[in-house]
C-alpha positions in Angstrom: -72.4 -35.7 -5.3 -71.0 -33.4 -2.7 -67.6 -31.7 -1.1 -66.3 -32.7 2.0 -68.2 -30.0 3.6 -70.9 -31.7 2.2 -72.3 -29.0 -0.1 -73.8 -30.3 -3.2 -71.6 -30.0 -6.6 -73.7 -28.6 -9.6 -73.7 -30.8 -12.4 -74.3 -30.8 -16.5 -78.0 -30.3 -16.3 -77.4 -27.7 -13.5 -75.2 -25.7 -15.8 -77.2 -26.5 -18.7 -80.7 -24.3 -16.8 -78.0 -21.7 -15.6 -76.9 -21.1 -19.1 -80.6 -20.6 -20.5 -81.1 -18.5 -17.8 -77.9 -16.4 -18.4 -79.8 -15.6 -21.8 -83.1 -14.8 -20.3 -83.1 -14.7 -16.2 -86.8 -14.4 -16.1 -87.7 -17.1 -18.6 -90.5 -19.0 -16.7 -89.9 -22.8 -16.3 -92.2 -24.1 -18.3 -90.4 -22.0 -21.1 -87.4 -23.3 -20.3 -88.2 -26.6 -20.2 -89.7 -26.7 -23.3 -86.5 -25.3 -24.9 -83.8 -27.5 -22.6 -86.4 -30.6 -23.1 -87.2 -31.4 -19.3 -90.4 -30.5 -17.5 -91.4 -27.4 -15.4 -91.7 -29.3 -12.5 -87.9 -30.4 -12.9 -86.8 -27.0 -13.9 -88.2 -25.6 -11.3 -86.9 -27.7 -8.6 -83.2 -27.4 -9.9 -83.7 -23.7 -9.8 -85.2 -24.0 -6.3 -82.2 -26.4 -5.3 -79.6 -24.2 -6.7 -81.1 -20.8 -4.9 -81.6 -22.5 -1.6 -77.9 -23.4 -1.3 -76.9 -19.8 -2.3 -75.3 -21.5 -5.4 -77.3 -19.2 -7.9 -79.5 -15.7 -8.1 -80.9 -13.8 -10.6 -81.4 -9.8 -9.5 -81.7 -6.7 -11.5 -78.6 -5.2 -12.9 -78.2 -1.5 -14.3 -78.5 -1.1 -18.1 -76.4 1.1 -19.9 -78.9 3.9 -19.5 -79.4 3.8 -15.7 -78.0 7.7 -14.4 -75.1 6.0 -12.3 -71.3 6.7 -11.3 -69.4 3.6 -10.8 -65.6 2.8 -9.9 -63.9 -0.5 -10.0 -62.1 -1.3 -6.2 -59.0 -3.2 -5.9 -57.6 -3.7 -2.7 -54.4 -5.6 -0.9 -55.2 -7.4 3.0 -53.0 -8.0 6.2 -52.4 -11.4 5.8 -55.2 -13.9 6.9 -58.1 -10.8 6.8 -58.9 -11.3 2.6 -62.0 -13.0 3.9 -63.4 -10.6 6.5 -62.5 -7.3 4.0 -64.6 -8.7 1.9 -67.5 -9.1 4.1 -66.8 -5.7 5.0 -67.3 -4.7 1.5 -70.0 -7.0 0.9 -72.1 -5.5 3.7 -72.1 -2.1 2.0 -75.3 -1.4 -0.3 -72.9 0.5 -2.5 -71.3 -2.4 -3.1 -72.6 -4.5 -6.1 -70.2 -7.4 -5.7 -66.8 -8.3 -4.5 -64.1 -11.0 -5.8 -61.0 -12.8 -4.4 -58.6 -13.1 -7.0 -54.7 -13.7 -7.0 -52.2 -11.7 -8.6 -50.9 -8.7 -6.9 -54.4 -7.8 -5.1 -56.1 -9.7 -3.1 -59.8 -8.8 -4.0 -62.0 -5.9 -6.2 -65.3 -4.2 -5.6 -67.7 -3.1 -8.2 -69.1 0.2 -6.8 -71.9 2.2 -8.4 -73.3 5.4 -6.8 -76.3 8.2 -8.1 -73.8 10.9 -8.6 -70.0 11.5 -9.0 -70.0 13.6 -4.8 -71.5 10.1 -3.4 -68.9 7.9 -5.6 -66.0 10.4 -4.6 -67.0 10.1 -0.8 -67.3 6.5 -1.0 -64.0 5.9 -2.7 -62.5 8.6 -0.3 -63.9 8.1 2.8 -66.0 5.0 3.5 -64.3 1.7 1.6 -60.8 2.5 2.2 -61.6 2.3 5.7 -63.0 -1.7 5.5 -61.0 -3.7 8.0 -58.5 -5.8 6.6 -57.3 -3.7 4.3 -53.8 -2.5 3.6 -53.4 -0.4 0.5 -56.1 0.4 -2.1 -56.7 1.2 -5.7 -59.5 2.5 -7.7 -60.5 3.7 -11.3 -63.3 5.4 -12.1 -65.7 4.1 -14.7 -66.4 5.4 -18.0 -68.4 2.9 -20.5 -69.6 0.1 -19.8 -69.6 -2.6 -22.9 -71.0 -5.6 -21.7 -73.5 -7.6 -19.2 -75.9 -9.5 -21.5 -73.5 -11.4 -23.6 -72.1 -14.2 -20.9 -72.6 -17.3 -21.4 -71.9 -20.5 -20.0 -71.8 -22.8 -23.4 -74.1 -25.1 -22.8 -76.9 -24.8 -24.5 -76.9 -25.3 -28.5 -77.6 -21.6 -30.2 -81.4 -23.0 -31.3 -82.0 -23.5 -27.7 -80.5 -20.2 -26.8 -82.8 -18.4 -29.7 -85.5 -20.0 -28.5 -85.0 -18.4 -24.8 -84.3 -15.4 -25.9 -87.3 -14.8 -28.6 -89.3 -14.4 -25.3 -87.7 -12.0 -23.8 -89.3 -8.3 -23.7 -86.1 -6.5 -23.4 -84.9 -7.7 -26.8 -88.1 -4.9 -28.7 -87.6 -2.1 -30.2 -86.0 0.2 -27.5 -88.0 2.9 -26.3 -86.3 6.9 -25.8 -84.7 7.9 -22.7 -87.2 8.1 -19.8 -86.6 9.7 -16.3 -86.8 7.0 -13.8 -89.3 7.7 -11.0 -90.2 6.6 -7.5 -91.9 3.1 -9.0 -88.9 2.3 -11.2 -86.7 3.1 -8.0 -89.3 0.1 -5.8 -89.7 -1.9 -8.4 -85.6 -2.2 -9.5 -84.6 -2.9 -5.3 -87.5 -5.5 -5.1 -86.4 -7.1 -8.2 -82.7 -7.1 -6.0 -84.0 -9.2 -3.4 -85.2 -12.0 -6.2 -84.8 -11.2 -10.2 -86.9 -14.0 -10.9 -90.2 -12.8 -8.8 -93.6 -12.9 -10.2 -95.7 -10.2 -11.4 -98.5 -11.0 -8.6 -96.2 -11.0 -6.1 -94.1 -7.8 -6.9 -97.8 -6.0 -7.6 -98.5 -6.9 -3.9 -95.3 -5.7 -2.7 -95.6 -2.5 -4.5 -99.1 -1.9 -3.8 -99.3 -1.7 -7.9 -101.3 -3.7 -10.4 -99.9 -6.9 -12.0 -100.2 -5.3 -14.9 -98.7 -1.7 -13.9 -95.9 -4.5 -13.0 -95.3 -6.4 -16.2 -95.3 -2.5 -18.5 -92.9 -1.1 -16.3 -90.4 -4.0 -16.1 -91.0 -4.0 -20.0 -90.2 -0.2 -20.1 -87.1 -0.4 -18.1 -85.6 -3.6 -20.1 -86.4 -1.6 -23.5 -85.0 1.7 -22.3 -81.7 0.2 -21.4 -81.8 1.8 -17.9 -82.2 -1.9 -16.7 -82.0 -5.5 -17.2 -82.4 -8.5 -15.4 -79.0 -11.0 -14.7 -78.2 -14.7 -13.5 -75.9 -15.4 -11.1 -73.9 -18.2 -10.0 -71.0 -18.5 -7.1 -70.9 -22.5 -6.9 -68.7 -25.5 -7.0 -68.5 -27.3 -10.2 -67.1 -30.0 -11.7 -67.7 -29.8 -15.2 -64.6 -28.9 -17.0 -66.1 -25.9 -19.0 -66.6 -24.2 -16.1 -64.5 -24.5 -13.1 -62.9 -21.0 -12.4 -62.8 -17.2 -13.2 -60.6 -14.3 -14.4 -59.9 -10.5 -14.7 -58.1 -8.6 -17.5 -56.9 -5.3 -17.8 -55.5 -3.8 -21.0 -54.3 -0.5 -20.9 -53.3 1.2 -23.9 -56.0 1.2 -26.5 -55.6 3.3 -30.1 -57.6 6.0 -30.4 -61.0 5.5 -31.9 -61.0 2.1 -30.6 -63.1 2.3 -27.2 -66.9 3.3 -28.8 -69.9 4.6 -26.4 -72.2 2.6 -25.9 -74.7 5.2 -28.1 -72.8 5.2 -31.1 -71.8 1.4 -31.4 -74.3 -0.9 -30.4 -73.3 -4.0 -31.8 -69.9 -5.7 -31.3 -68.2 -4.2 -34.4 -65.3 -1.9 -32.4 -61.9 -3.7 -31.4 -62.5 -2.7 -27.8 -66.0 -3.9 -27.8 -65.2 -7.4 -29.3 -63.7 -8.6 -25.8 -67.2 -7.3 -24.5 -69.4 -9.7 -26.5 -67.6 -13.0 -26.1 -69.8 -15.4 -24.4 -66.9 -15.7 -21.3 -66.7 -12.0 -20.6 -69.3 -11.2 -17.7 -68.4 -7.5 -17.5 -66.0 -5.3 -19.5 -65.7 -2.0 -18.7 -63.9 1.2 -19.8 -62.1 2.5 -16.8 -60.0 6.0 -16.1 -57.7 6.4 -12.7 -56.0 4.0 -10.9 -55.0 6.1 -7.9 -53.5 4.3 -5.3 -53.9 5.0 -1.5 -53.0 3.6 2.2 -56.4 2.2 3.7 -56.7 3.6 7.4 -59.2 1.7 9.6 -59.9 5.2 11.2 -60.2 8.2 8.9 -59.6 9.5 5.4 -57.5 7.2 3.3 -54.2 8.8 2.9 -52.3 9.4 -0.9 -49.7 6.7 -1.6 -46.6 6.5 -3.4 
């Protein structure tokens, strides 16, 4: 079935291989279809479908241990530009992803940067000057509590088990390692396509398959990465139809645990982390709000 625009709607069995991918994005097909109870050869071609019509992705994703700075964007638009600000956005490699929502912004930005100068200059300098854009807003981040708990719901918890049983990042982590110039290739390379095989990332690295498969291991068990499924699609199942952002301001004190001291789901603030609908929560500081100028610094609001 398709839109008017004649796009192709994603259906039960589409959102059924998202979900087991949501649990283990580089599960290979005949894996999954072992577990979901269809063949490789349909698995795969679903998959292939989906990517093809930009309806899903799987990429690398910072873990909780990758050295990074991030901010969370919020921005109003001149009437009628919402769409071309966030292209704007979008375009920038700083950029990690970019939402329309309603309420009293128009869109946000999840920004990550090496250090806090970069972030700072980025925040400062660069995004508030997007076109499109009339006044910004941004808060700093502090902990992140989530990324590997979303799911979709439609997979039984046996099938999910069974998906993620064979997945390396779920070891015995491994101490804190200093990322070199490999892990740097091998995480932008795993950008481009999350799901890409060891052969073929060995030959894009000018590594061995199996200097591949250890280092991918290593950064999944270390926490500085993780791999993550994507999906930006029309649906019409009615479990999964639209998205949402909360913020909650306000938390007691002793409520909001690092992620180094509280692993599991067992703090107040961390329980809205771990539900299966919650693709990203995140402790943030700030919310300073400024005038985006399409030319120049940004200038302090009221």
């Amino acid at each position: 079935m398709t839109d008017p625009g004649g796009r192709r709607w994603v259906d039960e069995d589409d959102v059924v291989l998202l979900d087991a991918l949501h649990v283990n994005p580089r599960a290979s097909f005949e894996q999954l279809g072992a577990v979901l109870g269809v063949s490789a050869v349909t698995a795969g071609r679903r998959w292939r479908r989906l990517t093809e019509a930009g309806q899903a992705w799987v990429s690398s994703a910072p873990g909780p241990r990758m050295p990074l700075a991030g901010a969370l964007f919020e921005a109003e638009c001149e009437p009628g530009r919402v769409a071309e600000a966030a292209a704007g956005l979008a375009a920038l490699p700083h950029v990690f992803s970019v939402h329309l929502v309603s309420g009293s912004r128009d869109l946000y930005a999840l920004v990550a940067a090496g250090d806090n100068r970069t972030l700072s200059r980025l925040l400062l300098d660069q995004l508030p000057t997007v076109p499109g854009l009339i006044r910004v807003r941004t808060s700093v981040t502090t902990e992140v509590f989530s990324g590997q708990h979303w799911r979709l719901g439609a997979i039984s918890a046996a099938q999910a088990g069974a998906v993620r049983a064979q997945e390396p990042g779920d070891q015995e982590q491994v101490p804190d390692r200093t990322l070199d110039q490999f892990d740097r290739e091998l995480f932008l390379a795993l950008q481009d396509d999350g799901r890409a095989g060891y052969r073929a990332l060995a030959d894009q690295l000018g590594k061995s398959e199996q200097a591949v498969k250890r280092r991918i291991s290593a950064l999944l068990r270390s926490g500085a990465g993780r791999s993550r499924s994507h999906s930006g699609c029309g649906c019409r199942t009615s479990s999964w139809r639209a998205s949402g952002g909360t913020w909650a301001s306000g938390l007691r004190p002793g409520s909001a645990w690092p992620w180094w001291g509280r692993p599991t789901c067992s703090s107040p603030s961390s329980s809205t982390a771990c539900t299966p609908s919650t693709a990203c929560c995140a402790g943030c500081a700030g919310a300073g709000r400024r005038s985006a100028s399409p030319s120049g610094r940004s200038s302090c609001g009221r």
